[in-house]
C-alpha positions in Angstrom: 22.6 -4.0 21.3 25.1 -1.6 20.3 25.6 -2.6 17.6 21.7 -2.1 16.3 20.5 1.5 15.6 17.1 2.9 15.9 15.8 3.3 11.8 15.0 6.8 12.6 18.6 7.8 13.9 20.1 5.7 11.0 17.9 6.9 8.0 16.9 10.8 9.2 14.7 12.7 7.1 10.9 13.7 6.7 9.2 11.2 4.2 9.4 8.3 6.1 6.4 6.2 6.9 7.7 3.9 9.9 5.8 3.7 12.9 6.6 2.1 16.5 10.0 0.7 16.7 12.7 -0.4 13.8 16.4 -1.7 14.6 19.1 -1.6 12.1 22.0 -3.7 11.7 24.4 -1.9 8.8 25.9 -4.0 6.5 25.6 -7.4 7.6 28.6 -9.4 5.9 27.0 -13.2 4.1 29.9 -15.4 3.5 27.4 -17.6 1.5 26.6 -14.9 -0.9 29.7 -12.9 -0.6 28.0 -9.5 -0.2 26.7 -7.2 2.2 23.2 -5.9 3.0 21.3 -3.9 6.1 18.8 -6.2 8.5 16.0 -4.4 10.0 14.3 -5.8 12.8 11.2 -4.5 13.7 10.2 -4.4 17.6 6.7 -5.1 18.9 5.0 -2.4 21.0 5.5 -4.3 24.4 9.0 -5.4 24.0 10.6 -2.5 25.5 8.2 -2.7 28.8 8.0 -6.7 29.0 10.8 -9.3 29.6 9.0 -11.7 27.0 9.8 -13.8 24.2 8.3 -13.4 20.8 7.8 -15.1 18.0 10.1 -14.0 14.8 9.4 -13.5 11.1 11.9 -13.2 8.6 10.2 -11.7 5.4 12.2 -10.7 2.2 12.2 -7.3 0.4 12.7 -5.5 3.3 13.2 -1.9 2.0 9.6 -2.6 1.4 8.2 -3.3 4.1 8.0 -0.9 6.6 8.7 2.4 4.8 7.6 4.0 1.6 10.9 6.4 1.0 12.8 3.2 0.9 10.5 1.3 -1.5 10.4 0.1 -4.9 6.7 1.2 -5.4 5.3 1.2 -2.1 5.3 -1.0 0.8 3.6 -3.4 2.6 2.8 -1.4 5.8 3.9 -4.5 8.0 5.1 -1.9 10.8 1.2 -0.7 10.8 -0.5 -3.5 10.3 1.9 -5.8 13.7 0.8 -2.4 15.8 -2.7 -2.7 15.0 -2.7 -6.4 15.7 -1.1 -5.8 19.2 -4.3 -4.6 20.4 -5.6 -7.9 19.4 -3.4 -9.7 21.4 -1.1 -10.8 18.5 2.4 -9.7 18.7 5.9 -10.4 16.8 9.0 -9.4 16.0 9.6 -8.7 12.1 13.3 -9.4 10.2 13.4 -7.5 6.5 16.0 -8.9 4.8 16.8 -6.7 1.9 17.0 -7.8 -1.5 20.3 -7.1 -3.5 18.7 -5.4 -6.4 19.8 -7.2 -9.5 20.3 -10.3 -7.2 17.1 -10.4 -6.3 15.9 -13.4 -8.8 19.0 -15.3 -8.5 18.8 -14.8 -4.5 15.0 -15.8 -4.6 15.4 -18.7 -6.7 16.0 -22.6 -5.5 17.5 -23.9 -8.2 20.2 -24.0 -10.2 18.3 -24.1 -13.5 14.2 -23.0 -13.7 13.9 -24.1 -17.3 13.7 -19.7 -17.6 17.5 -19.5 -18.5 17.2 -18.1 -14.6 20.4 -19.3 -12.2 19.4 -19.7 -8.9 21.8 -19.3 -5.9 18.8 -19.6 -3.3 20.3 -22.5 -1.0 23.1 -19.8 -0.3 20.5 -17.2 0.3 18.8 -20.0 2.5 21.7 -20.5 4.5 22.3 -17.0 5.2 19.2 -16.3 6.8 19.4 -20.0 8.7 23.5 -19.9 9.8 24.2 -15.9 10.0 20.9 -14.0 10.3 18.9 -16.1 12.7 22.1 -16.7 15.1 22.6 -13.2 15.1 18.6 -12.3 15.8 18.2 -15.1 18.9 21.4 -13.6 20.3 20.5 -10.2 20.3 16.7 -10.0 21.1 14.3 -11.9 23.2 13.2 -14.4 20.6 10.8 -17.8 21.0 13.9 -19.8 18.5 12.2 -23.0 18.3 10.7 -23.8 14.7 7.1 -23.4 16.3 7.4 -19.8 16.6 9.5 -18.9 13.5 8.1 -18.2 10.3 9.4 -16.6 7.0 7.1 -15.0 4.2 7.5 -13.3 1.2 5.5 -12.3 -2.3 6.5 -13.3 -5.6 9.7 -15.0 -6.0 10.1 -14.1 -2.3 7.1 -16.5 -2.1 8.7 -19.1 -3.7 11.9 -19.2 -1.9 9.5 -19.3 1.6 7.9 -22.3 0.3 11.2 -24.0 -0.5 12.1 -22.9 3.0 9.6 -24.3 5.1 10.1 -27.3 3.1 14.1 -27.2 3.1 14.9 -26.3 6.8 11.9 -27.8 8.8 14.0 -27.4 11.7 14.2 -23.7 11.4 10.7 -22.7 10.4 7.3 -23.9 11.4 5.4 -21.4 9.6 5.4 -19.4 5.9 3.3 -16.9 4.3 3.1 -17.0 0.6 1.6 -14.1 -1.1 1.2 -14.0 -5.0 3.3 -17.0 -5.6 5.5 -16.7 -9.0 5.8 -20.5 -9.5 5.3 -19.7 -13.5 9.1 -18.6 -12.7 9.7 -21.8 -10.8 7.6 -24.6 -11.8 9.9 -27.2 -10.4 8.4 -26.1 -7.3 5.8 -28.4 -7.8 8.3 -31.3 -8.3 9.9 -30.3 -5.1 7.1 -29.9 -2.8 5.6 -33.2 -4.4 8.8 -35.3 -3.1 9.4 -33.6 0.5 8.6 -34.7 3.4 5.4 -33.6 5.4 6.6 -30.4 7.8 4.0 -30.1 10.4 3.2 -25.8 10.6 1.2 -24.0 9.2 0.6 -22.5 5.6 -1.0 -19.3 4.4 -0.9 -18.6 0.5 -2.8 -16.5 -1.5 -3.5 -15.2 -5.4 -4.6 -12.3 -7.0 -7.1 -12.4 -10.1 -5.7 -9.8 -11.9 -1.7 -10.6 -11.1 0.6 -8.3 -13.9 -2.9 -7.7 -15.5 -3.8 -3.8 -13.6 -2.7 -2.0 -16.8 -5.9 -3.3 -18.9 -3.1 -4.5 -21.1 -4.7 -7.7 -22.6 -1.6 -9.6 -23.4 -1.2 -10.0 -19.7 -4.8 -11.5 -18.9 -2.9 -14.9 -19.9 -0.3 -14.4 -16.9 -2.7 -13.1 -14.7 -4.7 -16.9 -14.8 -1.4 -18.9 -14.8 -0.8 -17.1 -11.6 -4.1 -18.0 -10.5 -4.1 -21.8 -11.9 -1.1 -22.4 -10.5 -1.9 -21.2 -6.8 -5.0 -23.3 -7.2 -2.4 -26.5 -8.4 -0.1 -25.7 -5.3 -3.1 -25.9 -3.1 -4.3 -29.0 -4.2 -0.8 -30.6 -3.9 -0.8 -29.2 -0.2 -4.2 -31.0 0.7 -3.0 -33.9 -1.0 0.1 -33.8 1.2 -2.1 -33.4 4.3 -2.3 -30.3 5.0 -5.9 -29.7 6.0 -8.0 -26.2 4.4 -8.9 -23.8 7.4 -7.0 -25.9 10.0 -3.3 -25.8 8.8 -3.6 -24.4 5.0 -5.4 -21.4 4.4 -5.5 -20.1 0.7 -7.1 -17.1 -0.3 -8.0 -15.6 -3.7 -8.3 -12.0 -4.2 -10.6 -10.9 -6.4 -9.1 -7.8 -8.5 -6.3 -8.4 -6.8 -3.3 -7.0 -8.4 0.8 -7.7 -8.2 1.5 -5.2 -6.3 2.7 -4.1 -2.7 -0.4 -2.4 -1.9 -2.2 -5.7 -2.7 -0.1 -7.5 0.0 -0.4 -4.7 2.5 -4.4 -5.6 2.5 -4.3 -9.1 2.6 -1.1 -9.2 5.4 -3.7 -8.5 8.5 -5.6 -11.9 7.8 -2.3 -13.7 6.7 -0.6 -12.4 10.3 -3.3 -13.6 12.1 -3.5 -17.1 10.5 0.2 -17.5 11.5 0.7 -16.1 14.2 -2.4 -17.1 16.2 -2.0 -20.5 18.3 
């Protein structure tokens, strides 16, 4: 563990918003992506007390996640909302993986071409998290490895490169979270999901019914319902799959709900308990 530093120690100052406890790993080194990029892990409130296991998320965007100094435009409070869920019983550890800023799409996305003019360099990103992050994590902390109790979840493109996952790697995750899908980015998503193979876990996605549309700007109204038609597509491919609404799916539309991190920090407590419940 020397090698991980409390968040605090690493990233002094005032304006921070973490709460409980938040390891850093500096400057982890991909050899898939050929860059370099900080891994927080956050800790739950029993781990330091208990010899447990625990089950392990790996959620993109991690600078904004558990602190609002490090954010784009605010974060999703997941340090907050995994203590408040401890007192229900429901605890986890948390991996941000930090986007690479100008990266990000081409990290986030699947495939080579989107039909977007957009490059996508996600089975490297993929790989990264499956052959150097989640090594590194299982050795270093009391983790439950198996698929069962490892999930990944993201919002936006980090969405779609979570669905692509759980599809991808069944061996590695069991479980994804998909907040505010952008498959208008991706639409071969559909294509994809339509040809894989049935992974048994479990899948939480959500919409919001104002997605890009929170500046009353009405050339954006027509985004805001692609988002929203194409959630409502994804779903119905899912059930048609076999996944089963309220049992293994659960999909969630949020009216007034905007693309935004503050959006996701409300609807992670339901989403958290959905996945992480047995």
């Amino acid at each position: 563990m020397i090698r991980w530093q409390d968040y605090t120690v690493l990233y002094p100052g005032s304006n921070h918003t973490v709460v409980g406890t938040i390891k850093v790993l500096e400057q982890l080194w991909s050899p898939q992506l050929e860059n370099r990029r900080d891994i927080l892990v956050y800790l739950p409130p029993s781990y330091a007390s208990d010899s447990r296991q625990y089950p392990v998320i790996y959620m993109h965007d991690g600078q904004n996640l558990f602190d609002r100094a490090t954010s784009n435009s605010g974060e999703w409070e997941v340090d907050e909302t995994m203590q408040a869920l401890s007192a229900e019983g429901i605890e986890a550890m948390v991996v941000g993986v930090p986007h690479m800023g100008d990266r990000r799409m081409v990290e986030y996305t699947p495939f080579k071409s989107t039909g977007f003019g957009l490059y996508g360099d996600g089975d490297h990103y993929l790989t990264f998290l499956c052959e150097t992050v989640k090594p590194l994590i299982d050795e270093d902390f009391r983790t439950l490895p198996d698929r069962n109790h490892t999930g990944i979840m993201g919002s936006s493109m980090g969405a779609i490169i979570s669905l692509y996952a759980f599809f991808r790697r069944p061996d590695i995750f069991g479980f994804a979270g998909l907040l505010s899908p952008a498959f208008l980015i991706v639409p071969r998503m559909f294509g994809m999901v339509e040809v894989a193979a049935f992974s048994a876990g479990k899948i939480y996605m959500d919409v919001g019914t104002r997605e890009f549309a929170e500046d009353e700007n009405p050339s954006l109204y027509s985004t805001a319902q692609r988002y929203v038609e194409d959630a409502r597509r994804m779903r119905d491919l899912l059930v048609e799959k076999g996944y089963r609404a309220g049992e293994n799916l659960i999909y969630r539309e949020d009216e007034g709900g905007v693309h935004h991190e503050s959006a996701w920090a409300r609807r992670l407590p339901d989403a958290l308990r959905f996945l992480l419940k047995d």
